[in-house]
N, C-alpha and C positions, 0 to 999 in steps of 0.2 A: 391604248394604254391610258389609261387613268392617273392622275397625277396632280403635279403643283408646279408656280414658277414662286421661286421665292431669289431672295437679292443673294449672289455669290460675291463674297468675302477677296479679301486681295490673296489670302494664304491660299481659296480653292482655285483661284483662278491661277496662279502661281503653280501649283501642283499639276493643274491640266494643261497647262502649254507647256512645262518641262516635258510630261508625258508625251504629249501630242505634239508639239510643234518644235520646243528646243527656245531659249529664249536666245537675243528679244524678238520678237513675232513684227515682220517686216512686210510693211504696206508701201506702197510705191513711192512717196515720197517722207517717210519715217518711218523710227524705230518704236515700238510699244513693251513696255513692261507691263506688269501688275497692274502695278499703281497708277500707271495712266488711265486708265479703262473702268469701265463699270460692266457689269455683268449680272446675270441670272443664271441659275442653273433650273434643270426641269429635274424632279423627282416623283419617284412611284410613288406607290399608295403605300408602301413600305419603306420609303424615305430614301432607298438609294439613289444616286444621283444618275442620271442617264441623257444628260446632257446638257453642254454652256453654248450661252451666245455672250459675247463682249461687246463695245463700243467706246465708243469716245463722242462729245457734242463737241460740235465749234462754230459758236452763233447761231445761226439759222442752220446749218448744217449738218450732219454726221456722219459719221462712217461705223457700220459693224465689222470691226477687227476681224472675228471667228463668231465659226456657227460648228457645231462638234456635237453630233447626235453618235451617244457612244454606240448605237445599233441603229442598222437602216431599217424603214420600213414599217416604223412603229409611228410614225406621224411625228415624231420628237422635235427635228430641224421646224417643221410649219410651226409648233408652237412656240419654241425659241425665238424664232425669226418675228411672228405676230407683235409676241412680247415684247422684244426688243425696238419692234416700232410704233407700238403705244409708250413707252417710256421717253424716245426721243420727242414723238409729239407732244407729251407732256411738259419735257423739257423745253418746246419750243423750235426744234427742228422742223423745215420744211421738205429737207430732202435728206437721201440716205444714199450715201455711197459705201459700193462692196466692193472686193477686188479680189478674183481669183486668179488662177493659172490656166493656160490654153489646154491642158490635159487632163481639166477636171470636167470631163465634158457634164456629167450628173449633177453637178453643186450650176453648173452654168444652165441648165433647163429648170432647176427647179429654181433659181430667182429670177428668170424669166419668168416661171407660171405662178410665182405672186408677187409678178407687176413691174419687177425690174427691167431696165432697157440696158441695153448693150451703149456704150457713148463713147468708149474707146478700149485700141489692141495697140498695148504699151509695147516693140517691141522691144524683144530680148531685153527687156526689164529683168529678167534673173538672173541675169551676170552680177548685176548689182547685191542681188541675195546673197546669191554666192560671195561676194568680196566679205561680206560679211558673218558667213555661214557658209564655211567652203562645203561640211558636207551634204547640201543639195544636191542630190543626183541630178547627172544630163537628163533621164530617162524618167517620166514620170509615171503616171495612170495609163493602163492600157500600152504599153512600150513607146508611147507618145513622147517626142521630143517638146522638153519641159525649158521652156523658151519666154514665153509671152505673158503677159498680165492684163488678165480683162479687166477692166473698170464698168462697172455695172449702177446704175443710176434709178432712182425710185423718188418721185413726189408724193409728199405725205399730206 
């Protein structure tokens, strides 16, 4: 699919985690708004949006909040993802932390196959979600018990 990344706004990013995530969008050891993060969205050749990556820098380091390719399969997530980490290197970033859940087994192979390492299994880190987003379901992806937080690690 053919396309663009251009800089998404705090209102689109705001818009897509209500939809998508529920605010605030909770990483293992913080809470994320908006306004914390910086973001791209990827759009067609027709301008609709079809997908955000977020972040945050801090010093030498970063984390991407989300990665949300509104369809699989279209190559969207790799260019978000690229994107997003030509920006932290821009900023100055040397590494990039990501953090999913143990029953996202898909989102966990594909930042393994560009280049991310597994560096730790937080667990039962979603109790913590939960205290703060009680409706988290127990049960996630694939009837997977939705328990664990991988921390996922990349040198830029």
């Amino acid at each position: 699919m053919e396309g663009r990344l251009e800089a998404a706004d705090a209102a689109f990013i705001d818009e897509q985690w209500r939809r998508l995530w529920g605010l605030p969008v909770v990483s293992l050891d913080r809470e994320y708004r908006p306004t914390d993060v910086e973001g791209l969205v990827y759009r067609d050749d027709g301008g609709v949006p079809q997908g955000l990556v977020t972040w945050r820098v801090d010093g030498d380091g970063g984390e991407i909040v989300t990665v949300d390719a509104f369809e699989q399969g279209r190559h969207v997530g790799g260019r978000l993802l690229n994107g997003a980490e030509e920006e932290l290197r821009r900023r100055g970033a040397r590494r990039v932390t990501i953090m999913t859940t143990n029953d996202n087994l898909r989102a966990i192979a594909f930042y393994v196959r560009h280049g991310y390492r597994i560096v730790a299994v937080h667990l039962d880190a979603m109790e913590r979600v939960r205290q703060l987003k009680p409706a988290v379901p127990e049960t996630g992806q694939d009837g997977l018990p939705l328990r664990d937080v991988i921390e996922l690690v990349k040198e830029l």
